[in-house]
GUDRENVEX-25435 format. One record per residue (C-alpha): x, y, z. Coordinates in Angstrom, 1 decimal, always signed. Each point is the difference from the previous one (the first is absolute). Layout:
      xx      yy      zz
       X       Y       Z
...
! end
This chain:
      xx      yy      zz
   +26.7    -3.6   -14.8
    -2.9    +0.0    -2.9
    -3.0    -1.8    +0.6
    -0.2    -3.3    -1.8
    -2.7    +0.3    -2.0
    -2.2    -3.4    -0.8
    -0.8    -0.7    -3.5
    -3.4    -0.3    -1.1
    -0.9    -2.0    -3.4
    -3.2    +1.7    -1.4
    -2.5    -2.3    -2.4
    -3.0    +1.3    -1.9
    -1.0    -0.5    -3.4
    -0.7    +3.7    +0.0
    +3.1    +2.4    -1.0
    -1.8    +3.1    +1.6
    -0.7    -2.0    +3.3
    +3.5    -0.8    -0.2
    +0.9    +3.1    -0.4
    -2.1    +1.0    +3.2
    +1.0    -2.7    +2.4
    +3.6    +0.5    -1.3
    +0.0    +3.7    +0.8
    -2.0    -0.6    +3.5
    +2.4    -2.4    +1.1
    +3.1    +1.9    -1.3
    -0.8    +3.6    +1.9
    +0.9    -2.0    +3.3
    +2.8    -0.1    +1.4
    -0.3    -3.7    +1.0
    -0.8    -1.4    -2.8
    +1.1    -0.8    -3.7
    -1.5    -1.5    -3.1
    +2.6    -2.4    -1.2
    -1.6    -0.8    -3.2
    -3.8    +0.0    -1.6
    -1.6    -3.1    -2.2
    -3.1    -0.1    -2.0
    -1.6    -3.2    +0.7
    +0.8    -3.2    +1.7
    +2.1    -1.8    -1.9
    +2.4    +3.0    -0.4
    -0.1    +0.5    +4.0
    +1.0    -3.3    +0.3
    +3.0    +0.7    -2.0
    +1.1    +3.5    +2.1
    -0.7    -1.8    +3.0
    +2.6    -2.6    -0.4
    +2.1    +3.0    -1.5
    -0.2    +2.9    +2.5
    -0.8    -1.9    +3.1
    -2.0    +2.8    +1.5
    -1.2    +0.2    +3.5
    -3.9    +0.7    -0.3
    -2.1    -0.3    -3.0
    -3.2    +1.8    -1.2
    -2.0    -2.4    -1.9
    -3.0    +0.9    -2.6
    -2.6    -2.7    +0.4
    -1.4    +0.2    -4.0
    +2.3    -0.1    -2.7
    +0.3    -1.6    -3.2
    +1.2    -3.4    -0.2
    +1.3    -1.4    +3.4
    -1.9    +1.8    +2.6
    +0.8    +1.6    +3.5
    -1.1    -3.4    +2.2
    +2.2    -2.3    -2.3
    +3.0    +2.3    -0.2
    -0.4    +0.6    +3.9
    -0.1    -3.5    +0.3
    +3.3    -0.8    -1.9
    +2.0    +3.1    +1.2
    -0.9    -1.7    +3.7
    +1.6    -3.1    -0.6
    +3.1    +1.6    -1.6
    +0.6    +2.1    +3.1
    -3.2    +1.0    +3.0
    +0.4    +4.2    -0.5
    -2.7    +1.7    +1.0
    -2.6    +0.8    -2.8
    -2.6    +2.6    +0.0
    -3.0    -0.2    -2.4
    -1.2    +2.6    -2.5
    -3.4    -0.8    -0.2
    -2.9    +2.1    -2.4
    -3.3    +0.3    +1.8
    -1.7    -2.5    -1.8
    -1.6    -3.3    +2.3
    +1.7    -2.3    -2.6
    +3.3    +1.8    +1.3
    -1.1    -0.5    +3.3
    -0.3    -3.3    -0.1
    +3.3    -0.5    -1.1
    +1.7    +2.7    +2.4
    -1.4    -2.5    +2.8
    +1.4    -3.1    -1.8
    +3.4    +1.7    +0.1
    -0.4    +1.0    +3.5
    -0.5    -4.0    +0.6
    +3.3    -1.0    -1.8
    +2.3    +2.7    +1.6
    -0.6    +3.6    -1.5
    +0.6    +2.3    +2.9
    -2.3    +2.8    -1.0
    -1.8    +1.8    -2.2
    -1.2    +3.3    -1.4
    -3.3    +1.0    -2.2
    +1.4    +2.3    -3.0
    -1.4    +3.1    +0.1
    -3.0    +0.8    -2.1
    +1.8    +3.7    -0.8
    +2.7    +2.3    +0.6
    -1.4    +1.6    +3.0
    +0.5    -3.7    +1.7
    +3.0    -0.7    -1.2
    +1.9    +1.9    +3.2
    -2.1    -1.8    +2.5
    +0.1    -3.7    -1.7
    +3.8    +0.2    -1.7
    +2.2    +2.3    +2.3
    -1.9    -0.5    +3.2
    -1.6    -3.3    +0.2
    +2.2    -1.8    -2.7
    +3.2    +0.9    +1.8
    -1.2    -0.1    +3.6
    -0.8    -4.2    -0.7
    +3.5    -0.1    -2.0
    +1.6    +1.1    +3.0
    -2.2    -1.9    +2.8
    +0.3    -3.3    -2.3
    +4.5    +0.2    -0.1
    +0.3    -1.7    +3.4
    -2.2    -2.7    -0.8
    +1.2    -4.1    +0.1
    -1.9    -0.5    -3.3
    +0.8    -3.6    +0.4
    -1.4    -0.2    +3.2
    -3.2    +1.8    -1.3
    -0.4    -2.2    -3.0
    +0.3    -3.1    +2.0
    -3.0    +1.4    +2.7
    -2.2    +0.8    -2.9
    +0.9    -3.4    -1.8
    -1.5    -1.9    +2.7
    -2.9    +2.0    +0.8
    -1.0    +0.8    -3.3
    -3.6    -1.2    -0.6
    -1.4    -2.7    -2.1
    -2.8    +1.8    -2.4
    -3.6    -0.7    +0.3
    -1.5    -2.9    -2.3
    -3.6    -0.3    +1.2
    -2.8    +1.7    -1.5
    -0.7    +2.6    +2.8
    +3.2    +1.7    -0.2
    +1.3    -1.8    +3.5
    +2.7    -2.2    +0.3
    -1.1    -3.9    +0.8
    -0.2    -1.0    +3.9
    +3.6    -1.3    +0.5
    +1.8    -1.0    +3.3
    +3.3    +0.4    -1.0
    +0.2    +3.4    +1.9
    -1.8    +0.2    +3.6
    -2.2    +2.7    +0.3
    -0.6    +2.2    +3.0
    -3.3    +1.5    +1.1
    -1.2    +1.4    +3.5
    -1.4    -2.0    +2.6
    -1.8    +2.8    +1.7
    -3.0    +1.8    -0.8
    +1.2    +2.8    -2.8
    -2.3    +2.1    +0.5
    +0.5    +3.9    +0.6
    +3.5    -0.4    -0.9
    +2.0    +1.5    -2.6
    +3.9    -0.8    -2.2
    +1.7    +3.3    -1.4
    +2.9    -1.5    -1.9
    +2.2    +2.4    -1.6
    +3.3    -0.9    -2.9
    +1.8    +1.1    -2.7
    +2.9    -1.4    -1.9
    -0.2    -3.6    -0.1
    -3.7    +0.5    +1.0
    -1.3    -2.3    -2.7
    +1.2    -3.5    +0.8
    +0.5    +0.9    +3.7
    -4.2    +0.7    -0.2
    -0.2    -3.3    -2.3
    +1.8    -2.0    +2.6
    -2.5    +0.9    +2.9
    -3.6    +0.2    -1.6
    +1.2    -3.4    -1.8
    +0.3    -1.4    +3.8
    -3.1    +2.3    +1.6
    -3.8    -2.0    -0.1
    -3.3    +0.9    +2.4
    -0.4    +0.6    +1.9
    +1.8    +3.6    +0.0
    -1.0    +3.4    +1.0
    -0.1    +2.7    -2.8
    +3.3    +1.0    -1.2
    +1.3    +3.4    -1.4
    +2.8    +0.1    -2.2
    +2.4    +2.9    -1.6
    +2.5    -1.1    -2.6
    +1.7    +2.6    -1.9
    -0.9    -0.6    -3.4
    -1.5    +2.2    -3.1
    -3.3    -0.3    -0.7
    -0.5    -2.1    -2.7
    +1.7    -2.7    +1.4
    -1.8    -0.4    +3.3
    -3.6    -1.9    -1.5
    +2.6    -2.2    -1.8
    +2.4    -0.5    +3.7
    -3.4    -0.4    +1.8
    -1.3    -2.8    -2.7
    +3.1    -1.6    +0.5
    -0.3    -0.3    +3.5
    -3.7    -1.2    -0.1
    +0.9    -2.6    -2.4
    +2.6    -1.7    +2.6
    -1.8    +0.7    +3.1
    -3.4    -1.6    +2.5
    -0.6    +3.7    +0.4
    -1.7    +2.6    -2.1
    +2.6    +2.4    -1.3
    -0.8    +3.0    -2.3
    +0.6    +3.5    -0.9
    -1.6    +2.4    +3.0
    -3.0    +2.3    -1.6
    -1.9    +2.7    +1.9
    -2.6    -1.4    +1.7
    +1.4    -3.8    +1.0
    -1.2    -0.7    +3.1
    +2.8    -1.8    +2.1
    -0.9    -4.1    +0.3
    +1.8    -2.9    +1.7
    +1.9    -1.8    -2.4
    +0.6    +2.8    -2.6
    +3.4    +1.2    -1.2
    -0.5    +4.0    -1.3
    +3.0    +1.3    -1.8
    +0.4    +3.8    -0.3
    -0.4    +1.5    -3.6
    +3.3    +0.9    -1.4
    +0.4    +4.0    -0.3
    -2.8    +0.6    +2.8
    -0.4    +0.1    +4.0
    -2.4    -2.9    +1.9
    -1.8    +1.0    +2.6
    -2.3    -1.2    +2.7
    -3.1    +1.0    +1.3
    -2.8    -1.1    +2.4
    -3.3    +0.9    -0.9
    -2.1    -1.8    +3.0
    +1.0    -3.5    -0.3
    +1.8    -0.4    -2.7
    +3.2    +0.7    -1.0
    +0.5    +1.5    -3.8
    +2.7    +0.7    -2.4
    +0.7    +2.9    -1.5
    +2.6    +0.9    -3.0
    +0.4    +3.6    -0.6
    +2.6    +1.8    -1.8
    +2.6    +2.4    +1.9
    +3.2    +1.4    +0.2
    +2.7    -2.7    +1.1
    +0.7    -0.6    +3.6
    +3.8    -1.0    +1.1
    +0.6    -0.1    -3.7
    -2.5    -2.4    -1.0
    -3.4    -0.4    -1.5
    -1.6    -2.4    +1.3
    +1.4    +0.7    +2.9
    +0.9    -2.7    +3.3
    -0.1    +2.6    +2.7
    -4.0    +1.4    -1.3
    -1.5    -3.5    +0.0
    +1.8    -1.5    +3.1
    -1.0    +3.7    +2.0
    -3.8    -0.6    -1.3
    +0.5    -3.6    +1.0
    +1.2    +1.2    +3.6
    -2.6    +2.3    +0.5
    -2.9    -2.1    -0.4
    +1.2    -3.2    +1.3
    +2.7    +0.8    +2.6
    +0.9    -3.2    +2.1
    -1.6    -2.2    -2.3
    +2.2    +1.1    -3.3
    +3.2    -2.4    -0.8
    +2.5    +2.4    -2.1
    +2.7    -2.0    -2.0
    +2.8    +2.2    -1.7
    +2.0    -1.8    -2.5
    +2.4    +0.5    -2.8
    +1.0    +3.1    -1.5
    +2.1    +3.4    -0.1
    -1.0    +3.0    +1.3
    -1.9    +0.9    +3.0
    -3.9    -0.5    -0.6
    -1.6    -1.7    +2.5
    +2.4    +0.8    +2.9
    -2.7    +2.8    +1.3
    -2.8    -3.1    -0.8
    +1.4    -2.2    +2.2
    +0.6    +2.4    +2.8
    -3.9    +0.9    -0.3
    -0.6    -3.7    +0.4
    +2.4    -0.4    +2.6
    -1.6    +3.3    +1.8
    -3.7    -1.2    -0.2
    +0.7    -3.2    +1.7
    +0.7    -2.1    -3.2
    +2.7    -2.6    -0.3
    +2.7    +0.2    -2.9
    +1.8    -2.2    -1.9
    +3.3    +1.2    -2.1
    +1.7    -2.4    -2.7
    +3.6    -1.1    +1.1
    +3.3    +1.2    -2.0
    +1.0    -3.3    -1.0
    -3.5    -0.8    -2.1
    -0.4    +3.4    -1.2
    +1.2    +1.3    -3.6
    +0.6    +3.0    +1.5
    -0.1    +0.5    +3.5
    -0.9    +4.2    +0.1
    -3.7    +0.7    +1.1
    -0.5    -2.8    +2.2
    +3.8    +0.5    +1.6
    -0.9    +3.6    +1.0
    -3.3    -0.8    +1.1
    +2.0    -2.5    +2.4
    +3.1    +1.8    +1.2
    -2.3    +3.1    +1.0
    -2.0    -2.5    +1.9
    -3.5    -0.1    -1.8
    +0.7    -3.9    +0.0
    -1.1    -2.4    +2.4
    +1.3    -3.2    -1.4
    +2.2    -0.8    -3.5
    -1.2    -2.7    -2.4
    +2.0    -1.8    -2.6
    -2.0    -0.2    -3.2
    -0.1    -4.2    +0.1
    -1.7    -0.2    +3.4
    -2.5    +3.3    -1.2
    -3.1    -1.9    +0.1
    +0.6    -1.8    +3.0
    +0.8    +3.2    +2.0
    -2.7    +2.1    -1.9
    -2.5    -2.7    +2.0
    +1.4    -0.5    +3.3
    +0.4    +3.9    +0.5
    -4.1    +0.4    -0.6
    +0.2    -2.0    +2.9
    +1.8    +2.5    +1.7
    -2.9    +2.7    -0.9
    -2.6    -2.0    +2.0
    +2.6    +0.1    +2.9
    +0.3    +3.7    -0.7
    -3.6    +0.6    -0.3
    -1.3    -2.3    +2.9
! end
């Protein structure tokens, strides 16, 4: 019998990126573009028309743009959507506002031709694929209720509110490290912790797959809804209690102790498990220097990277956390990490703070 093929709706307000999602997506044999549209008002009107199964959404276009015609396709019928974002920090912005009300995924479009194999027939297709068995209702209902308030105080940080409770350690932090590693639905599963996390805390680590001009935005994000210090990780950041360093987008974080102190260090590098920034390099780095005193947490997201991380972690003496299926978009990285018993205890993504803090307590049993 011939494979069913799913239907992809393709939306860009550019015909040659059309042309090169369409003839990505249509060189599978799993997949078929249904039907193109060249803005959001005319997407609106093939949705309703074709019905397709997953849709690749441009996030700038003339007239109605990408986060208002996500927003209306959504309510018509929950599909999974997967953003087409330029590598702009406007476009960033956005890509994270979509990510909020439902969008599944999202690519960076490829500065040239020599990316256009890696981003559109590798990455593009691998996401369209990951993001069929989704329950986009379910997701958009998640993200609904944890999607943050934005900051309105002059400092760039939310007011003090007590309508969330927030969770911070009771023992001494000190000499203890978090490696938390994500992927798809990374975004508002990170904004749903560090929105709950205040200090005390001990330095955390964090790799989410993202290109790099939209990390500083993510990691601004984050600081502006958070107690702690978040921001993008530079070369020579020196590891504090109570500050959140996210991995630059296209490059590896490492550790290193130079007496001390523990630095940062970005360098540049060929990918590792597929990815660049990559889970397993920090989490190994994070192993290595603090062994039974290093809480890994693997979380959302296909693929493999951070299974080897969390094995380090688990080898040296740490203790590991893995997000549960039924919170995670997509339940890949963190399931193998799990079933090849890298895991010591699963998570779900509501009770993430919580666990986050009672497990450091479990690193002063482990280190007493």
């Amino acid at each position: 019998m011939p494979m069913t093929k799913k239907n992809v709706l393709v939306v860009d307000d550019s015909a040659l990126m059309r042309r090169m999602i369409s003839d990505s997506i249509n060189e599978t044999d799993d997949l078929a573009v249904v039907g193109t549209a060249i803005n959001g008002e005319d997407a609106l009107v093939k949705f309703r028309e074709l019905n397709p199964d997953v849709v690749t959404l441009d996030i700038q276009m003339p007239g109605m743009d990408g986060l208002t015609a996500l927003q209306q396709m959504l309510a018509i019928r929950p599909v999974p959507v997967i953003m087409v974002s330029s590598l702009t920090q406007r476009s960033a912005e956005v890509t994270l506002n979509c990510l909020d009300r439902g969008a599944m995924d999202y690519v960076a479009k490829p500065d040239n031709a020599a990316q256009a194999q890696t981003v559109l027939r590798d990455e593009l297709v691998r996401k369209i694929r990951a993001s069929m068995g989704a329950d986009v209702a379910r997701v958009m209902q998640i993200r609904k209720r944890r999607r943050p308030a934005r900051p309105t105080s002059n400092t760039g940080k939310l007011p003090g509110t007590t309508a969330s409770p927030k969770f911070s350690a009771k023992e001494d932090v000190t000499g203890l490290c978090i490696a938390i590693g994500i992927s798809t639905g990374g975004p508002p599963a990170l904004t749903r912790i560090f929105e709950a996390l205040a200090p005390p805390m001990p330095p955390i680590v964090v790799v989410q797959h993202m290109p790099g001009q939209f990390t500083g935005p993510f990691a601004n994000r984050l600081n502006s809804i958070s107690d702690l210090t978040i921001k993008e990780a530079q070369s020579g950041d020196i590891l504090l209690p109570n500050h959140v360093f996210i991995a630059p987008g296209g490059m590896h974080l490492y550790l290193e102790q130079r007496g001390r102190i523990i630095k940062l260090d970005v360098r540049d590098g060929e990918p590792v498990t597929g990815h660049k920034p990559s889970v397993d390099v920090m989490m190994e780095c994070a192993a290595r220097i603090f062994g039974e005193r290093c809480l890994g947490a693997i979380m959302t997201g296909m693929g493999r990277d951070g299974v080897d991380g969390c094995r380090y972690i688990k080898e040296r003496g740490g203790y590991v956390l893995g997000q549960d299926q039924a919170s995670s978009d997509v339940y890949g990285m963190n399931k193998i990490a799990f079933t090849s018993g890298h895991v010591h205890e699963q998570f779900s993504l509501d009770d993430a703070p919580a666990v986050l803090v009672s497990s450091l307590a479990k690193l002063h049993c482990l280190t007493a």
